[in-house]
C-alpha positions as CSV (number, residue, x, y, z in Angstrom):
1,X,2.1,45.5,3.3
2,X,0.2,42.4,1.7
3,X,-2.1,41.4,4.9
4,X,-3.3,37.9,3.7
5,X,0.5,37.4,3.1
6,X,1.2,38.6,6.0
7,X,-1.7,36.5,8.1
8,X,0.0,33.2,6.0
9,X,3.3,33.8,7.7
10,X,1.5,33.9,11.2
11,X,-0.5,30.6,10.2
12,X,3.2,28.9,9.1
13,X,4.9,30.6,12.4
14,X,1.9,28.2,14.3
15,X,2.2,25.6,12.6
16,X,6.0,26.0,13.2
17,X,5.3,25.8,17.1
18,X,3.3,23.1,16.8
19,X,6.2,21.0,15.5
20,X,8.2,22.3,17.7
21,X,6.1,20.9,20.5
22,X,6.2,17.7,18.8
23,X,10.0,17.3,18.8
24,X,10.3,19.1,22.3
25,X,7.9,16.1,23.7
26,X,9.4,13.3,21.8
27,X,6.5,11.9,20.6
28,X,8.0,10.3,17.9
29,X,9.3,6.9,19.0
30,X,9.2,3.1,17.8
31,X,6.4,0.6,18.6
32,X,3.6,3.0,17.9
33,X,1.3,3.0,14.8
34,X,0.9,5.9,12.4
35,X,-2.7,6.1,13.4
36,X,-1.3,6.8,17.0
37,X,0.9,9.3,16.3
38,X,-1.3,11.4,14.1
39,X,-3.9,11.1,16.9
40,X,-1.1,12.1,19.8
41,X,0.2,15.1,17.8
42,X,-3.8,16.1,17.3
43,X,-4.4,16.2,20.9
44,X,-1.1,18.3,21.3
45,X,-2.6,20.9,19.2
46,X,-5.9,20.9,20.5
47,X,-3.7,21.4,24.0
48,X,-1.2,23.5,23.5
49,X,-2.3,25.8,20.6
50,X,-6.0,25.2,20.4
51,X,-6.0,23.8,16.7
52,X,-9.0,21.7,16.1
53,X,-9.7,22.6,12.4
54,X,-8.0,21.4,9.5
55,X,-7.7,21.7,5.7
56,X,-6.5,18.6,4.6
57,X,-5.9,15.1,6.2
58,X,-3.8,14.6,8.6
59,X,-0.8,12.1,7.3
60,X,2.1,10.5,9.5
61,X,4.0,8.3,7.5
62,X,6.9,5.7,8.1
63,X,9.4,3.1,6.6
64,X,8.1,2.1,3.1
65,X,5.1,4.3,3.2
66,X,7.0,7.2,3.1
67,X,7.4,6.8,-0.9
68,X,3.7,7.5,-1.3
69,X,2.3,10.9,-2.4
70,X,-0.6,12.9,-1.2
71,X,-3.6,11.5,-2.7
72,X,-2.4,8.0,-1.7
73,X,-3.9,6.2,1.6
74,X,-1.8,3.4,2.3
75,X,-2.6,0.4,5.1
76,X,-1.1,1.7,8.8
77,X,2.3,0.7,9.8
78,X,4.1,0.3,12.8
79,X,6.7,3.3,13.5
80,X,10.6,0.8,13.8
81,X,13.2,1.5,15.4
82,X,15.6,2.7,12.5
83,X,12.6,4.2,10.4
84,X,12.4,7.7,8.3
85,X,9.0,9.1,8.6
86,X,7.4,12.5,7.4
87,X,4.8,14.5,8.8
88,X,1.9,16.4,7.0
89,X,0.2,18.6,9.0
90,X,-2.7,21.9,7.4
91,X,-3.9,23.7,10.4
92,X,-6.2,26.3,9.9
93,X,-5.6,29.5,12.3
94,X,-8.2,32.5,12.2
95,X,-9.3,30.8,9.0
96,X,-5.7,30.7,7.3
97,X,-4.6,28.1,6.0
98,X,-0.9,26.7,6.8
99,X,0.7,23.1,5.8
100,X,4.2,22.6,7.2
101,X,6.0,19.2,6.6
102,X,8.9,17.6,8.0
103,X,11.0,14.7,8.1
104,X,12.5,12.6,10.9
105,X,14.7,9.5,11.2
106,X,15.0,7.7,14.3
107,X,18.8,5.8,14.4
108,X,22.0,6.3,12.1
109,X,20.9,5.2,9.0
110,X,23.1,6.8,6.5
111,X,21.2,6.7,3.5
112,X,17.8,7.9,5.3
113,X,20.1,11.1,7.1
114,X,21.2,11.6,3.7
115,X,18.1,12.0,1.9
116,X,16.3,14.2,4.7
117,X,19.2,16.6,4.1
118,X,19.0,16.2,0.7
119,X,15.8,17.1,0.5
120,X,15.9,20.2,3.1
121,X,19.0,21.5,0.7
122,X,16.8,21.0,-2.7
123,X,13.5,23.0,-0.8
124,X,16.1,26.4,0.3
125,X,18.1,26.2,-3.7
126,X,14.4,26.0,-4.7
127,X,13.7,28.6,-3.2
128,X,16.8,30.5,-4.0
129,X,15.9,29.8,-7.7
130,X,12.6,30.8,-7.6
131,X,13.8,34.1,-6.0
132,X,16.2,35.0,-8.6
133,X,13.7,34.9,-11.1
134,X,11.6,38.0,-12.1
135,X,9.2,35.5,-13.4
136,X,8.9,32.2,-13.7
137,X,6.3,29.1,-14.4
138,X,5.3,26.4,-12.2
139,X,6.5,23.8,-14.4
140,X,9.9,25.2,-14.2
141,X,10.1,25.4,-10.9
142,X,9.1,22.0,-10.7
143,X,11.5,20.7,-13.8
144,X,14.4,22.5,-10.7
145,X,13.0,20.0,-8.6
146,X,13.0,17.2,-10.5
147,X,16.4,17.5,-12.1
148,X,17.7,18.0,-8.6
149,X,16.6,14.9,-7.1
150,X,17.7,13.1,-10.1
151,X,21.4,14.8,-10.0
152,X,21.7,13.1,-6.8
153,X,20.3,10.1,-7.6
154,X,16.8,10.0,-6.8
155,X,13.4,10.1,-8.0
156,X,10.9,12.7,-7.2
157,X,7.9,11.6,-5.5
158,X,5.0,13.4,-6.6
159,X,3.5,15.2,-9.6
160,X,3.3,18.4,-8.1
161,X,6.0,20.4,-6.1
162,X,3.4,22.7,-4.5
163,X,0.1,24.2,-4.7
164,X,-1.9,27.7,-3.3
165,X,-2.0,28.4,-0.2
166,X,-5.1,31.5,1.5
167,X,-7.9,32.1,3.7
168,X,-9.6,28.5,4.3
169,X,-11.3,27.7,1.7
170,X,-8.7,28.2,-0.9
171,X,-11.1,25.5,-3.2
172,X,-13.9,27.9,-3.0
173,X,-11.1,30.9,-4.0
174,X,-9.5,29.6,-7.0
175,X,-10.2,26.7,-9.1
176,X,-8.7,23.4,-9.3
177,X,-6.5,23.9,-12.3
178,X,-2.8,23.4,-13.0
179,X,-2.5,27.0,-12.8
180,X,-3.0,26.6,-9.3
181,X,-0.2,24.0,-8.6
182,X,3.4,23.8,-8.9
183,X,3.8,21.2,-11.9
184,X,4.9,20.3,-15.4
185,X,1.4,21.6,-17.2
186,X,1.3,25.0,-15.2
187,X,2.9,27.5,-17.7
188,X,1.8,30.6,-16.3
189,X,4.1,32.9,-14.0
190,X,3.7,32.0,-10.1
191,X,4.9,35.2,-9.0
192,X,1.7,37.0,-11.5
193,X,-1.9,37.3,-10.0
194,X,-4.6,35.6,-11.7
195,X,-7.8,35.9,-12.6
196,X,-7.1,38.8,-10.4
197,X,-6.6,37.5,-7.5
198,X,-2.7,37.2,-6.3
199,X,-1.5,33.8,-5.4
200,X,0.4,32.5,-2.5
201,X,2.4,29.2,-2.6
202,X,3.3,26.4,-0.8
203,X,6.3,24.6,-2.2
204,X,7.1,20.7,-1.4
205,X,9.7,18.7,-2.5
206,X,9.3,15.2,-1.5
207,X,12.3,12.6,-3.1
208,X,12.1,8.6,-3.0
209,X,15.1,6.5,-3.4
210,X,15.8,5.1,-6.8
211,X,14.9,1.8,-5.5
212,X,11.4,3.1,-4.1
213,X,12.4,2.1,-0.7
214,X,12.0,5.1,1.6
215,X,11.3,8.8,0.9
216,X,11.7,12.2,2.5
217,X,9.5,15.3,2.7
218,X,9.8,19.0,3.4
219,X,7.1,21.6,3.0
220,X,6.5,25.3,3.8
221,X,5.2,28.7,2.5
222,X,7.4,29.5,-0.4
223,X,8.9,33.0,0.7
């Protein structure tokens, strides 16, 4: 038994709860800013599971933000009533690091339902693929990704499908490199160890309509 994997599933299995707790309380509702909601879902973690500390920012985004990628910081917006929204949570628990994503839409908007479900079905055949390989790069696993969204007609959001995941801090661990990332210049085997060290992933597929509209994201510890 691999115990840093296995202290990375108990990290995700939190993280888990915690959105649990935030669909259980149905905190996610119109007429409220991004800003708020990060902050309500915050102080439900600080409550419920005593998470203060975490790795990276913490992102809520809705409507028309939803198309931008990690790195970006766009202005705040209002959560509407018909929105698709993502949340990007990287909790750290007995200094492991998890990041757990998800997707809502509040309403019946057809497309939006779609494209959540789209993108929860490209994340498991991702999976699936990346499974049924004895080896295989990150820029093939992200080439899946890509090709997928663009089979069913959209674009894929980001120029990275995933990245390592360890013991907080995993920038102090392993270098910032492409090795290190799911993406088209990472040509080394994700399931080999390097540099000695083995490597656990996190793998995100995040899809934007063709006509950069609205987006959907879905992230976990790829297992």
């Amino acid at each position: 038994m691999n115990i840093k994997l296995e202290r990375l599933k108990e990290a995700q299995k939190k993280a888990k709860d915690l959105f649990d707790i935030i669909e259980k309380e149905n905190i996610i509702r119109p007429n409220i800013s991004e800003k708020q909601l990060s902050s309500e879902i915050y102080e439900l973690a600080k409550d419920r599971l005593k998470i203060k500390k975490y790795w990276h920012k913490k992102i809520v985004r809705t409507g028309p933000n939803t198309i931008f990628p990690y790195d970006e910081n766009p202005d705040t917006l209002i959560i509407k009533d018909d929105d698709i929204l993502w949340i990007d949570f990287g909790p750290i628990f007995e200094n492991y690091e998890a990041d757990f994503g998800r997707t809502y839409v509040l309403g019946n908007n057809l497309e939006k339902l779609k494209l959540k479900l789209t993108v929860e079905n490209a994340w498991n055949d991702a999976k699936e693929f990346y499974l049924s390989k004895s080896s295989i790069t990150g820029k093939e696993l992200f080439n899946f990704l890509e090709d997928y969204a663009l089979n069913n007609g959209y674009l894929f959001g980001n120029n990275i499908a995933g990245h390592l995941i360890d013991e907080f801090s995993h920038y102090k661990i392993h270098k910032s490199s492409p090795e290190n990332y799911i993406c088209q210049e990472n040509l080394t085997d994700l399931k080999a160890s390097f540099d000695n060290l083995p490597r656990f992933w996190i793998l995100e597929v995040h899809f934007i309509d063709k006509n950069k509209k609205f987006g959907s994201f879905f992230e976990q510890l790829l297992l």
